[in-house]
N, CA, C and O of each residue as an XYZ file, in Angstrom:
820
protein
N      40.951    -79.692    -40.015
C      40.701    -78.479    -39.248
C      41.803    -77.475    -39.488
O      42.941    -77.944    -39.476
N      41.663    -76.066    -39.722
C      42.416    -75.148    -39.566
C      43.049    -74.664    -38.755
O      42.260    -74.675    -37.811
N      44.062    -74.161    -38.352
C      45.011    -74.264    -36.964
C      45.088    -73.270    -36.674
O      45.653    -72.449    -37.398
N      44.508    -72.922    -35.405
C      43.843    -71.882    -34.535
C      45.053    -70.519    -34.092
O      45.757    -70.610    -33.086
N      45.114    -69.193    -35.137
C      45.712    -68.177    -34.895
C      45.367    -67.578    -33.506
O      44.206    -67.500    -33.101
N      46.371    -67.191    -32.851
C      46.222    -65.663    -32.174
C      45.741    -64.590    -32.594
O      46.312    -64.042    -33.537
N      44.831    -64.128    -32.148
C      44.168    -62.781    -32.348
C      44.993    -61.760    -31.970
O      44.857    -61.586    -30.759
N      46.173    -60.635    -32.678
C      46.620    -59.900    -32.147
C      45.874    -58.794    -32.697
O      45.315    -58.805    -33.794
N      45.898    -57.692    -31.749
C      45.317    -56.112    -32.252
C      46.306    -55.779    -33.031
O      47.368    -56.388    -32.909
N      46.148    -54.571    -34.158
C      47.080    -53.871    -34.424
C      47.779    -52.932    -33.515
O      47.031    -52.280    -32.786
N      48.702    -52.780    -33.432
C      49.193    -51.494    -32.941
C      48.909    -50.360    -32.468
O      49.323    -49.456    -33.194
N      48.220    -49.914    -31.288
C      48.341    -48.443    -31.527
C      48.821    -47.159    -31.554
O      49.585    -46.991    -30.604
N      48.704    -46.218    -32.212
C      49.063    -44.885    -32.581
C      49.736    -44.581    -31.459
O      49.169    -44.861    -30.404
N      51.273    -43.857    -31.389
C      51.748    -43.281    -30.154
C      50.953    -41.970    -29.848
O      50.555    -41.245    -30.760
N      50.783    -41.754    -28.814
C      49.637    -40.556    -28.342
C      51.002    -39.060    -28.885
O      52.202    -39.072    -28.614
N      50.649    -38.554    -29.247
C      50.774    -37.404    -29.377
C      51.480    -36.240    -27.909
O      50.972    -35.662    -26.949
N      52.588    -36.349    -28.363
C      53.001    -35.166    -27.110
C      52.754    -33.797    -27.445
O      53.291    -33.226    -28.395
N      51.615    -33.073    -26.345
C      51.330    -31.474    -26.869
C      51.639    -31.290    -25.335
O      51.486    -31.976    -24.324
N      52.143    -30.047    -25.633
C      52.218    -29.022    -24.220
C      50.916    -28.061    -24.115
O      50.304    -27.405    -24.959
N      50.782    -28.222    -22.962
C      49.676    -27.157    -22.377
C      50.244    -26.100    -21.245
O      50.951    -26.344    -20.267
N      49.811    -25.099    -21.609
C      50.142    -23.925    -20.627
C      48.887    -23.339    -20.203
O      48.144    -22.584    -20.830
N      48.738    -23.970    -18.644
C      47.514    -23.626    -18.020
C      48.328    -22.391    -17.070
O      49.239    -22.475    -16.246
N      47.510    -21.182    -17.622
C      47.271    -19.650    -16.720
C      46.553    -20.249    -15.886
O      45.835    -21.243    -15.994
N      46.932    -19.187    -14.545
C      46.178    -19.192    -13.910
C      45.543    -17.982    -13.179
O      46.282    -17.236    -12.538
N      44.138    -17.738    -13.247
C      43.638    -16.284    -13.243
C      43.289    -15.874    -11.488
O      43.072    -16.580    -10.503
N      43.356    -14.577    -11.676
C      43.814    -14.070    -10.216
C      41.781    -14.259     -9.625
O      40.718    -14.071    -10.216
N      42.118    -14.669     -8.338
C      40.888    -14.807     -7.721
C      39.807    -13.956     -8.010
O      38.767    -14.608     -7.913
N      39.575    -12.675     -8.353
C      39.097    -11.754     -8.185
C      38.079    -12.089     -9.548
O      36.849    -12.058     -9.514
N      38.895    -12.402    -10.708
C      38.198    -13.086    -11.880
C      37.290    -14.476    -12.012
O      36.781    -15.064    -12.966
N      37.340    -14.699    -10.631
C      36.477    -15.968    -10.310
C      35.502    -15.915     -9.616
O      34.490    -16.604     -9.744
N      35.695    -15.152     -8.872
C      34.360    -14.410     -8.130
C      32.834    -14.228     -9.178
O      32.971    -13.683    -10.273
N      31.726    -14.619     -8.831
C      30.588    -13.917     -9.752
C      30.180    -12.863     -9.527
O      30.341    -12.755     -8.311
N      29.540    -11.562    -10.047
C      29.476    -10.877     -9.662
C      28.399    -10.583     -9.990
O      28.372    -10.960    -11.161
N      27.144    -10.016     -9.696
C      25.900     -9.814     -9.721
C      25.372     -8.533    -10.083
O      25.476     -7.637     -9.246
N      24.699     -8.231    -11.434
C      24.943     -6.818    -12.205
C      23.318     -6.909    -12.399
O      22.582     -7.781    -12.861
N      23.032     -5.264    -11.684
C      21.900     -4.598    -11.531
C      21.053     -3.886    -12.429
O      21.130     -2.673    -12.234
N      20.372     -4.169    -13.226
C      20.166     -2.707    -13.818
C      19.490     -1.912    -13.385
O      18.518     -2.319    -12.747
N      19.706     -0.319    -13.542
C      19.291      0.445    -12.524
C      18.497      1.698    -13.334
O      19.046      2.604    -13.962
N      17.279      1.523    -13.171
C      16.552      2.072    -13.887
C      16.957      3.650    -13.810
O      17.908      4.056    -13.144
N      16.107      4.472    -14.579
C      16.677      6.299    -14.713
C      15.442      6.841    -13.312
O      14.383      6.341    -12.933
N      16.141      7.940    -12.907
C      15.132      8.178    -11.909
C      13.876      8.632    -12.229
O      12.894      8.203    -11.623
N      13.764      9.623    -13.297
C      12.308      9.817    -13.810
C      11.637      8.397    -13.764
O      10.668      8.339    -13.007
N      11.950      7.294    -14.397
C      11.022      6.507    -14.176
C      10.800      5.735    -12.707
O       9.872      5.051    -12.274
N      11.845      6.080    -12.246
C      11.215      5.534    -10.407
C      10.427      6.313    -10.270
O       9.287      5.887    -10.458
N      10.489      7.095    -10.071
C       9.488      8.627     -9.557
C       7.968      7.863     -9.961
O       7.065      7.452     -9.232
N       8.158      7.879    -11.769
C       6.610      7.870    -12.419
C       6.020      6.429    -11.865
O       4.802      6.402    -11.690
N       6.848      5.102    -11.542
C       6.224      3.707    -11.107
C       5.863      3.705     -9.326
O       4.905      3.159     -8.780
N       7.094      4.590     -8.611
C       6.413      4.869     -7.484
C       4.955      5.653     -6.889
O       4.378      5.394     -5.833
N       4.621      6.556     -7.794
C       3.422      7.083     -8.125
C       2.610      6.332     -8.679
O       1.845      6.053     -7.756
N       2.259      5.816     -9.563
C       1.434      4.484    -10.376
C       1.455      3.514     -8.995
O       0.296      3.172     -8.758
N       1.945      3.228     -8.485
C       2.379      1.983     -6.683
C       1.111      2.732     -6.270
O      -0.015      2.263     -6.428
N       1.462      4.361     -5.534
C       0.994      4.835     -4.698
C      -0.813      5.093     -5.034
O      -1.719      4.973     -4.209
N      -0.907      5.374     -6.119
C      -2.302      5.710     -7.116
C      -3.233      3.899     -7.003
O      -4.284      3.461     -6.535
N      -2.318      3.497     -7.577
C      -3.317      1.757     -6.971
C      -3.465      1.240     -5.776
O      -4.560      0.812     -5.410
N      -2.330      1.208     -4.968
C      -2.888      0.958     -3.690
C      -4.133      1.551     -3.092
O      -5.127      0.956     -2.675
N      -3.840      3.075     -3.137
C      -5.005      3.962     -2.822
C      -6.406      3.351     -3.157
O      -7.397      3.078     -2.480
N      -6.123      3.262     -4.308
C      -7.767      2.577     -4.764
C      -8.128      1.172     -4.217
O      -9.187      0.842     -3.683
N      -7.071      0.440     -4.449
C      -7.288     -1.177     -3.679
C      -8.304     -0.887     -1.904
O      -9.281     -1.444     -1.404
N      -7.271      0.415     -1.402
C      -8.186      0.770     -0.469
C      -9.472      0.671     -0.193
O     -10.087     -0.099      0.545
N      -9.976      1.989     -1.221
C     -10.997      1.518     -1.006
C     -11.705      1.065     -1.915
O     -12.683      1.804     -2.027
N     -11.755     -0.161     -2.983
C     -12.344     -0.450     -3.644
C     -12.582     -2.196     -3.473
O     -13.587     -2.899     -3.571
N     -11.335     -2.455     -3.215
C     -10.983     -4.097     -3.077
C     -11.615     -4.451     -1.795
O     -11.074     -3.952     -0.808
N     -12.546     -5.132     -1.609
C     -13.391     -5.885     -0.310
C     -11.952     -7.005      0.431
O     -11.854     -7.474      1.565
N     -11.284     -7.091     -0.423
C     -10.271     -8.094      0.398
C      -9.063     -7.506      1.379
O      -8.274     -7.917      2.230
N      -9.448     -6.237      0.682
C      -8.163     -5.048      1.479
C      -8.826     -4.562      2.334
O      -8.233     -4.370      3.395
N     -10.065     -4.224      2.274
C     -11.000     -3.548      2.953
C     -11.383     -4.004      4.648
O     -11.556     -3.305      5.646
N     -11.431     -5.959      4.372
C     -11.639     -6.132      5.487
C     -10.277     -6.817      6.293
O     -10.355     -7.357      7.396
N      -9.179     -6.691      5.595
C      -7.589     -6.459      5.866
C      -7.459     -5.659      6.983
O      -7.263     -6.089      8.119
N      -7.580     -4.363      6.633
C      -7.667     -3.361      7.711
C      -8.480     -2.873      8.760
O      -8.252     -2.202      9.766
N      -9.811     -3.549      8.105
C     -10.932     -3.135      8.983
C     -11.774     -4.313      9.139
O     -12.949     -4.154      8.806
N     -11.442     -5.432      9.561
C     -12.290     -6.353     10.153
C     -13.788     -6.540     10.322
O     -14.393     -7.573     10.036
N     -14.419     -5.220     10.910
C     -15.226     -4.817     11.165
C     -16.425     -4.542      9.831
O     -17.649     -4.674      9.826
N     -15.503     -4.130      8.805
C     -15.850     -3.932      7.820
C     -17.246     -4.938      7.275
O     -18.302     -4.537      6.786
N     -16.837     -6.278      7.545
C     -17.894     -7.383      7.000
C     -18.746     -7.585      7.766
O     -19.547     -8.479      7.493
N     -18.907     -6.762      9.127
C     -20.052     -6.660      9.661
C     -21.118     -5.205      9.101
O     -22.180     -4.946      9.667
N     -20.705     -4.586      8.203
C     -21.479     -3.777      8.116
C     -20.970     -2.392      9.078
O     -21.697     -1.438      9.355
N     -19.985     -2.512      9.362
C     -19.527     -1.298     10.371
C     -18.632      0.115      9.351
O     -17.889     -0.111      8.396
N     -18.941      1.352      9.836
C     -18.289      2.306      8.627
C     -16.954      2.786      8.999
O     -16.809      3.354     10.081
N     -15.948      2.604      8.186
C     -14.495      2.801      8.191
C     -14.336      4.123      8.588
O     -13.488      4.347      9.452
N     -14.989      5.052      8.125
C     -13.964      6.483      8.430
C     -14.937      6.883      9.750
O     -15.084      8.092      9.928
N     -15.503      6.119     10.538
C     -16.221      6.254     11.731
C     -14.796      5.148     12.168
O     -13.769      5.626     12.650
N     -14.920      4.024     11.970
C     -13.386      3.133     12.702
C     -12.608      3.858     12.792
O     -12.399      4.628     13.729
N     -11.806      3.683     11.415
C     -10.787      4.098     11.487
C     -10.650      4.701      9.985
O     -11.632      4.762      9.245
N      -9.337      5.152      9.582
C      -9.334      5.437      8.091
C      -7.940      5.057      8.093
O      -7.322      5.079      9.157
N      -7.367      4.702      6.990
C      -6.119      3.722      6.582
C      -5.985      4.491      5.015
O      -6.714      4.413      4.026
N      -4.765      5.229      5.261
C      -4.577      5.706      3.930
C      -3.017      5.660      3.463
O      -2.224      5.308      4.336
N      -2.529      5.957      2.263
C      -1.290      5.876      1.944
C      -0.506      6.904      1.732
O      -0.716      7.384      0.619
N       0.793      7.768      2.684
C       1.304      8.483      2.933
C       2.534      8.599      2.178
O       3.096      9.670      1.950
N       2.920      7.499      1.812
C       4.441      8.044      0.482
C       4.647      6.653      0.034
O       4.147      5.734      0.683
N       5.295      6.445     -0.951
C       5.846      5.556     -1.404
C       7.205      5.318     -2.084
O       7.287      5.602     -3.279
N       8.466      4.740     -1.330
C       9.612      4.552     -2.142
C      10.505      3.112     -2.815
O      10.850      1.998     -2.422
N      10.576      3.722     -3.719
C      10.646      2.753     -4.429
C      12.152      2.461     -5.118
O      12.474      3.291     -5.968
N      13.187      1.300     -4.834
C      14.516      1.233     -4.880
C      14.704      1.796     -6.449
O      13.857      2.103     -7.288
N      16.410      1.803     -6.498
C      16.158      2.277     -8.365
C      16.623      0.948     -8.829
O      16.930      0.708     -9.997
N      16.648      0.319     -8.107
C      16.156     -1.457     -9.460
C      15.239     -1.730     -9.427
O      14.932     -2.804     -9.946
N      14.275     -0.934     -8.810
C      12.580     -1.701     -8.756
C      12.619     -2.941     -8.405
O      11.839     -3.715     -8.960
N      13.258     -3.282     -7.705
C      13.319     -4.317     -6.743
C      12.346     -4.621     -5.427
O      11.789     -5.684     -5.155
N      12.312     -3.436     -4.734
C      11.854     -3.064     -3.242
C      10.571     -1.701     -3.127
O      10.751     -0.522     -3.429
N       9.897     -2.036     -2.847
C       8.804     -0.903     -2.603
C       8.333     -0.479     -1.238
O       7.324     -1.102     -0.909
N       8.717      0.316     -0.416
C       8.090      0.743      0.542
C       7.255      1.618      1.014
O       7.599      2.799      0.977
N       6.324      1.360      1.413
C       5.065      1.489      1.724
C       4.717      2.366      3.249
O       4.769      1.852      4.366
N       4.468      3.361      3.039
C       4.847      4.273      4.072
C       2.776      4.117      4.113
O       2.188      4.064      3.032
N       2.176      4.079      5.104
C       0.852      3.828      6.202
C       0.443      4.997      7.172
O       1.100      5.436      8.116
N      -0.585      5.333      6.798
C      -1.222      6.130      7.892
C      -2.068      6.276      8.584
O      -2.527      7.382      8.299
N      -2.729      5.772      9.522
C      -3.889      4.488     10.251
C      -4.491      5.728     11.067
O      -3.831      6.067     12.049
N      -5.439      6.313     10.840
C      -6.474      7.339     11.828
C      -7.318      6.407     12.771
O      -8.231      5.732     12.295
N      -7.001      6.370     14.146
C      -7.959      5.519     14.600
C      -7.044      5.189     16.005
O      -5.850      5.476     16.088
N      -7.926      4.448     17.230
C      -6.760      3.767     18.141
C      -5.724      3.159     17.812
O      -5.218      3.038     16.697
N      -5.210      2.534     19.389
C      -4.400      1.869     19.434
C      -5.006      0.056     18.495
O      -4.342     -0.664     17.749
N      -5.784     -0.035     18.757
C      -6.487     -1.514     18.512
C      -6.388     -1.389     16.868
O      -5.700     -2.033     16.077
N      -7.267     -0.392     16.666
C      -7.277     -0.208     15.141
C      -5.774      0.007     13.887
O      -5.557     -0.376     12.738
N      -5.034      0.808     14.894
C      -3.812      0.745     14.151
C      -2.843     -0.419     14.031
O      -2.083     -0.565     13.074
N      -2.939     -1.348     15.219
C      -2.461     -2.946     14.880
C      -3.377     -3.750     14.157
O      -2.943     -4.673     13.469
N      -4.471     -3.539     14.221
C      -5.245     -4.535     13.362
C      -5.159     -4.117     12.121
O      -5.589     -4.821     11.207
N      -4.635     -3.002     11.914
C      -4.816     -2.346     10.222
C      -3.471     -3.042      9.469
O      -3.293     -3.708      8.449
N      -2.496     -2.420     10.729
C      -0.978     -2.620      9.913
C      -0.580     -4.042     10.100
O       0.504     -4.427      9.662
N      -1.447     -4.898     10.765
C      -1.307     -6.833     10.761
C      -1.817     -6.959      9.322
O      -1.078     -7.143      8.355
N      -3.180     -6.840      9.270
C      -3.839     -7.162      8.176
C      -3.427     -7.091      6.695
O      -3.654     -7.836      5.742
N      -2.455     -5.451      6.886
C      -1.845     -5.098      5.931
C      -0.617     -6.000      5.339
O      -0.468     -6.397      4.183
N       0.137     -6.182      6.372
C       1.423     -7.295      6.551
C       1.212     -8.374      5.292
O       1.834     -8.491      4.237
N       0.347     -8.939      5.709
C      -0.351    -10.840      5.995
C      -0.651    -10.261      4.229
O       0.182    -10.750      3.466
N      -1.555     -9.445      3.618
C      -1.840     -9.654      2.349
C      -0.975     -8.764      1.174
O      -1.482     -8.344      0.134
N       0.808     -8.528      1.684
C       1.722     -8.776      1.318
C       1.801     -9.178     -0.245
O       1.815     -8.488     -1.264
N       1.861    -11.018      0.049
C       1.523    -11.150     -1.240
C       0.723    -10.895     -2.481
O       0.994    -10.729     -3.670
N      -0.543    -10.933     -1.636
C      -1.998    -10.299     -2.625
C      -1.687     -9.492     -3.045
O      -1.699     -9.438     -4.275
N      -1.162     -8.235     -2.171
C      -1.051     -6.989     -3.066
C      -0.217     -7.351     -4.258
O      -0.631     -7.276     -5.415
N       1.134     -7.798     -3.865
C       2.300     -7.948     -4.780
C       1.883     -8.579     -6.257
O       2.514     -8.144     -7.220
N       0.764     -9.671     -6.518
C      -0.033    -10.098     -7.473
C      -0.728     -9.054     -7.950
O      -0.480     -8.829     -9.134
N      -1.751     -8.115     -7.299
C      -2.335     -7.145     -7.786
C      -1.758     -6.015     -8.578
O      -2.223     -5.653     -9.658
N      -0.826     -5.530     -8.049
C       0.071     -4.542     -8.583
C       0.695     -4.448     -9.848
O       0.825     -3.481    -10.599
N       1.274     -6.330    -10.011
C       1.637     -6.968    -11.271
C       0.908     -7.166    -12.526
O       1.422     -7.175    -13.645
N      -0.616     -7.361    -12.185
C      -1.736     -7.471    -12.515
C      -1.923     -5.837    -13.239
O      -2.174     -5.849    -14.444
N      -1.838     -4.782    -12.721
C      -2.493     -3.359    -12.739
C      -1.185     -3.001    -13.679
O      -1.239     -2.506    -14.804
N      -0.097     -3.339    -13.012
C       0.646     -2.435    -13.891
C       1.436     -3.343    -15.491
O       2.012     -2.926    -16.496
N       1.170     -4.283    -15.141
C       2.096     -4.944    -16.401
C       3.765     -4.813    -16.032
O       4.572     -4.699    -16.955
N       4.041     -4.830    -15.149
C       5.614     -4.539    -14.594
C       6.543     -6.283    -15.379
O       6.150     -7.444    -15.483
N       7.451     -5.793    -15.642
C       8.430     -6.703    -16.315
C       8.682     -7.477    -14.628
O       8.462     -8.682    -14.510
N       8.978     -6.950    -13.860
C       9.049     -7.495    -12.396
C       8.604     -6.647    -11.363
O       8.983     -5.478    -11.294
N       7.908     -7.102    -10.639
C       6.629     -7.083     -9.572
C       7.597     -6.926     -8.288
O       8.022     -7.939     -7.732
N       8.054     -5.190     -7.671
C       8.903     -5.268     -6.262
C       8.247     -5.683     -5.616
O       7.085     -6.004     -5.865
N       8.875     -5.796     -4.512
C       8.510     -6.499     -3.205
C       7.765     -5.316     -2.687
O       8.066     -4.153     -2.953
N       6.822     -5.671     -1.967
C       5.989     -5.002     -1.125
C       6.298     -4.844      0.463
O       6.008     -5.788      1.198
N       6.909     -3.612      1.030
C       6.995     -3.498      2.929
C       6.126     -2.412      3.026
O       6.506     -1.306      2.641
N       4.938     -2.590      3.521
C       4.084     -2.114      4.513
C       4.536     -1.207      5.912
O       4.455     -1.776      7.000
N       5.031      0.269      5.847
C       5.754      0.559      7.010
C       4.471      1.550      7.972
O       3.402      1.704      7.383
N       4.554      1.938      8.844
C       3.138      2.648      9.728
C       4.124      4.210      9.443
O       5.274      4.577      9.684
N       3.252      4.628      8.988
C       3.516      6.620      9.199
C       2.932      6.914      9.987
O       1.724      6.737      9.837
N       3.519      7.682     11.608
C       2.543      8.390     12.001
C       2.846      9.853     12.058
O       2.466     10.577     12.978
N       3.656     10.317     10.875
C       3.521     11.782     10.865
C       2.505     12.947     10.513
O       2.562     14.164     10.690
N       1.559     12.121      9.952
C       0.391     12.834      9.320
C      -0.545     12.997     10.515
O      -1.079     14.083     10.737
N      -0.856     11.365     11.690
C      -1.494     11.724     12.736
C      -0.966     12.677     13.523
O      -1.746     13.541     13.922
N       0.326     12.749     13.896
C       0.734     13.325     14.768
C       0.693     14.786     14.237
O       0.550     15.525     15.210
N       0.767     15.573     12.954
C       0.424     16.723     12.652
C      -0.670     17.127     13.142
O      -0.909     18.082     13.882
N      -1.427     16.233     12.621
C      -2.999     16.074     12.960
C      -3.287     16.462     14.527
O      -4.117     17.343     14.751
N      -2.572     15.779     15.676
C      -2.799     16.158     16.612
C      -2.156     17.157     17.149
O      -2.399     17.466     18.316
N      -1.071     17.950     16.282
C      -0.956     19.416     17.237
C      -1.509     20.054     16.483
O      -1.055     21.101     16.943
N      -2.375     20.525     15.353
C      -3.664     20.997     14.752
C      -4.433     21.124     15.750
O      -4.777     22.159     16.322
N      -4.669     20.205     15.933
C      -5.954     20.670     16.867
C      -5.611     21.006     18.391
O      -6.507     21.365     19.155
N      -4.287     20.878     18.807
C      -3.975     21.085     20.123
C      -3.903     22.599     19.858
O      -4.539     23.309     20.637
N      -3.172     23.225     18.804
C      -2.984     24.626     18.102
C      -4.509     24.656     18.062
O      -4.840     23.529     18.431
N      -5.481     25.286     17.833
C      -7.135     25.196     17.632
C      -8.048     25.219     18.887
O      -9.036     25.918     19.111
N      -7.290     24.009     19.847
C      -7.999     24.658     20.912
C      -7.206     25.628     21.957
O      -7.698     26.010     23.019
N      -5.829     25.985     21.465
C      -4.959     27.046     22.407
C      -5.641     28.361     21.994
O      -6.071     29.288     22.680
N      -5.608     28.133     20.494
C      -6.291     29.662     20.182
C      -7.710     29.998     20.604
O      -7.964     31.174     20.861
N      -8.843     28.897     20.719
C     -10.003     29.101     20.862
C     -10.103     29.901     22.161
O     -10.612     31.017     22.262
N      -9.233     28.770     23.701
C      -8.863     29.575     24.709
C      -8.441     30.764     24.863
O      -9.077     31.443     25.669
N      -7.375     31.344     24.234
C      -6.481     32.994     24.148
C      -7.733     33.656     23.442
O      -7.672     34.881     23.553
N      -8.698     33.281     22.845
C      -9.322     34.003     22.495
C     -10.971     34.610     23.425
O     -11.508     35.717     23.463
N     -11.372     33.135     24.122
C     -12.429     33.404     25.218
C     -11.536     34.257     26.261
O     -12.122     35.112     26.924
N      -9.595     33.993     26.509
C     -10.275     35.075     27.928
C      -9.800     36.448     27.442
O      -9.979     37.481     28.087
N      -9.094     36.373     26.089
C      -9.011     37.627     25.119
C     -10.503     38.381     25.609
O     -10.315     39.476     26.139
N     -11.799     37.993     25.517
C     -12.915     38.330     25.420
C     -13.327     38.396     26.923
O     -14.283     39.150     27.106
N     -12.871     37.828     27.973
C     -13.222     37.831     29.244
C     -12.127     39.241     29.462
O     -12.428     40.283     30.046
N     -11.379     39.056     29.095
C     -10.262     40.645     29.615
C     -11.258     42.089     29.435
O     -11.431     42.990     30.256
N     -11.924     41.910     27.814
C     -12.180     43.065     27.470
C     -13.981     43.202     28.366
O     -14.576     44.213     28.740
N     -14.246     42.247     28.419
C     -15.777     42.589     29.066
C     -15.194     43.595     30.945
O     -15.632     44.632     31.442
N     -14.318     42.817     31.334
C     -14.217     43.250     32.567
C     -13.418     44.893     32.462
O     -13.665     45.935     33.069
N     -12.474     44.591     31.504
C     -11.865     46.396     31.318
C     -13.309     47.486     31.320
O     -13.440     48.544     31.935
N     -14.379     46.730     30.319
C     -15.571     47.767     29.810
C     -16.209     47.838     31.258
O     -16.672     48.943     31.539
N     -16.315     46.843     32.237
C     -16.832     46.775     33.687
C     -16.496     47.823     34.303
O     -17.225     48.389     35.118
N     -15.257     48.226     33.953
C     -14.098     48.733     35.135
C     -14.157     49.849     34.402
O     -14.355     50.697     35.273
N     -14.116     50.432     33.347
C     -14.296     51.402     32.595
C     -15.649     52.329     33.149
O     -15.532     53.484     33.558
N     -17.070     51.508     33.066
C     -17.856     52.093     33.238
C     -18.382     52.385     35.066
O     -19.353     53.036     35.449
N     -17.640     51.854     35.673
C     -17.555     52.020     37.315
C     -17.065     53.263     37.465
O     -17.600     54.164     38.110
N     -15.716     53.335     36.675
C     -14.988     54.862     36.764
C     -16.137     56.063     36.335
O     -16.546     56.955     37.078
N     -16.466     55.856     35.155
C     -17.433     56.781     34.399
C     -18.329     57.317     35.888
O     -18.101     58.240     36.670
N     -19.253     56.434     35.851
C     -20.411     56.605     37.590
C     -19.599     57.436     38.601
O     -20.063     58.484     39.051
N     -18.469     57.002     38.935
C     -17.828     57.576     39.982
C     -17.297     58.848     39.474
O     -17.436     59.668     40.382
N     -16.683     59.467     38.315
C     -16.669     60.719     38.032
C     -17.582     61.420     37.810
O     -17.339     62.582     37.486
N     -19.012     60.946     37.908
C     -20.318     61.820     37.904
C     -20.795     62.147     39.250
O     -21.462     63.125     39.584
N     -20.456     61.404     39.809
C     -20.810     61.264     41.707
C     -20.005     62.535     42.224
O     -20.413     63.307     43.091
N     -18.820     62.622     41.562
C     -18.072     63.568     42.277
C     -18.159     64.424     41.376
O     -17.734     65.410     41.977
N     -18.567     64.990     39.689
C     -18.244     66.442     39.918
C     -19.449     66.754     40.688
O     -19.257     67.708     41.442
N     -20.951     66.129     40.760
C     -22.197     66.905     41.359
C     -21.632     67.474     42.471
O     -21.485     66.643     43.368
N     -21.300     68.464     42.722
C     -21.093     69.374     44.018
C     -22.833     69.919     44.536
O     -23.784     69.838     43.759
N     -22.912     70.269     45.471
C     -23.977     70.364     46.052
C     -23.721     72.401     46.316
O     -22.816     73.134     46.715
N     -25.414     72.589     45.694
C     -25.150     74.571     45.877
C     -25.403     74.989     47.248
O     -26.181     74.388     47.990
N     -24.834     75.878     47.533
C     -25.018     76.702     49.174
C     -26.405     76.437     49.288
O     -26.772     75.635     50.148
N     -27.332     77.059     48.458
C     -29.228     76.801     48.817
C     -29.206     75.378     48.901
O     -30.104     74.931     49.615
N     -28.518     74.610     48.433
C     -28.935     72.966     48.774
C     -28.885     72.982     50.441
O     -29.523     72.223     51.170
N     -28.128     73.852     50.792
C     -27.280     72.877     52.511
C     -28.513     73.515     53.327
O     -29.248     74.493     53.192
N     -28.421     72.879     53.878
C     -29.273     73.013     55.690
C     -28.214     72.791     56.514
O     -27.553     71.759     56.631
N     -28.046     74.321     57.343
C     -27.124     74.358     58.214
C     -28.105     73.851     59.695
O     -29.311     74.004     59.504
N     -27.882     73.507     60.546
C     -28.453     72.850     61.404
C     -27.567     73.718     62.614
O     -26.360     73.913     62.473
N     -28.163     74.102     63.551
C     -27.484     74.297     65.053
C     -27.617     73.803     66.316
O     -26.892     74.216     67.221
């Protein structure tokens, strides 16, 4: 039999002494920082318009928007007899990020919560549709806000409309009674020049 060696390893390599010089960078360079791009305003302008131009139509074209706002709608009932739900401005962030949705609900109290709920809730739908219509690299967010400056114009229009209609009936009641009073005088200056001639009188004794 052969007479059983120790297994020694070779040697290994002394490790290498390197110096390291770890900087250390000021907090501010560690921070992430989150970089926007921010589109030119001509083209906000032209995509907030393109927003405002489709919605409009989704209005009234889309049966899913339709009975969104007007419930009533799928019974066969007519909207601009309900109510009418139209779109009053639209702004739109300059990262095209955010879209807001300015609402203008003709109709009650009932009708203007059921419009601007309905509106809320299909949020997303729209936000798909829009993406859909326009081909947008990214699809803003959709907020639904209630305008009521257009109603409320609306209602001193006609508060103006019927002030004038009034100033104008008693405009017309003034002048009938002046012509009244006019022609009373006339009668009464005929009454009095007729003087009566001496041969008229009967002296009596």
């Amino acid at each position: 039999m052969f007479p059983c060696r120790p297994l020694v390893s070779p040697p290994l390599p002394r490790a290498l002494a390197v110096s390291v010089t770890v900087r250390r960078l000021p907090s501010s360079a560690l921070s992430l920082r989150v970089v926007r791009c921010m589109a030119k305003e001509r083209r906000v302008r032209m995509v907030a318009k393109q927003i405002q131009r489709e919605l409009a139509d989704m209005l009234t074209r889309d049966p899913i928007m339709l009975r969104a706002v007007l419930p009533e709608a799928a019974l066969g009932a007519d909207r601009y007899l309900s109510s009418l739900t139209t779109i009053a401005d639209v702004e739109l962030s300059n990262d095209l990020q955010v879209c807001k949705v300015y609402v203008s609900v003709f109709g009650d109290e009932r009708g203007k919560k059921v419009a601007m709920a309905g509106l809320k809730d299909k949020t997303k739908y729209v936000r798909s549709q829009i993406g859909k219509r326009m081909k947008l690299r990214l699809t803003p967010e959709i907020r639904f806000i209630e305008d009521e400056s257009m109603e409320r114009g609306s209602r001193i229009l006609t508060i103006l409309d019927k002030l004038k209609e009034e100033r104008e009936k008693q405009e017309g009641n003034d002048l009938e009674e002046d012509a009244e009073t006019s022609d009373l005088g006339e009668e009464d200056g005929d009454w009095e020049g007729d003087e009566p001639d001496e041969e008229d009188i009967i002296y009596v004794k």
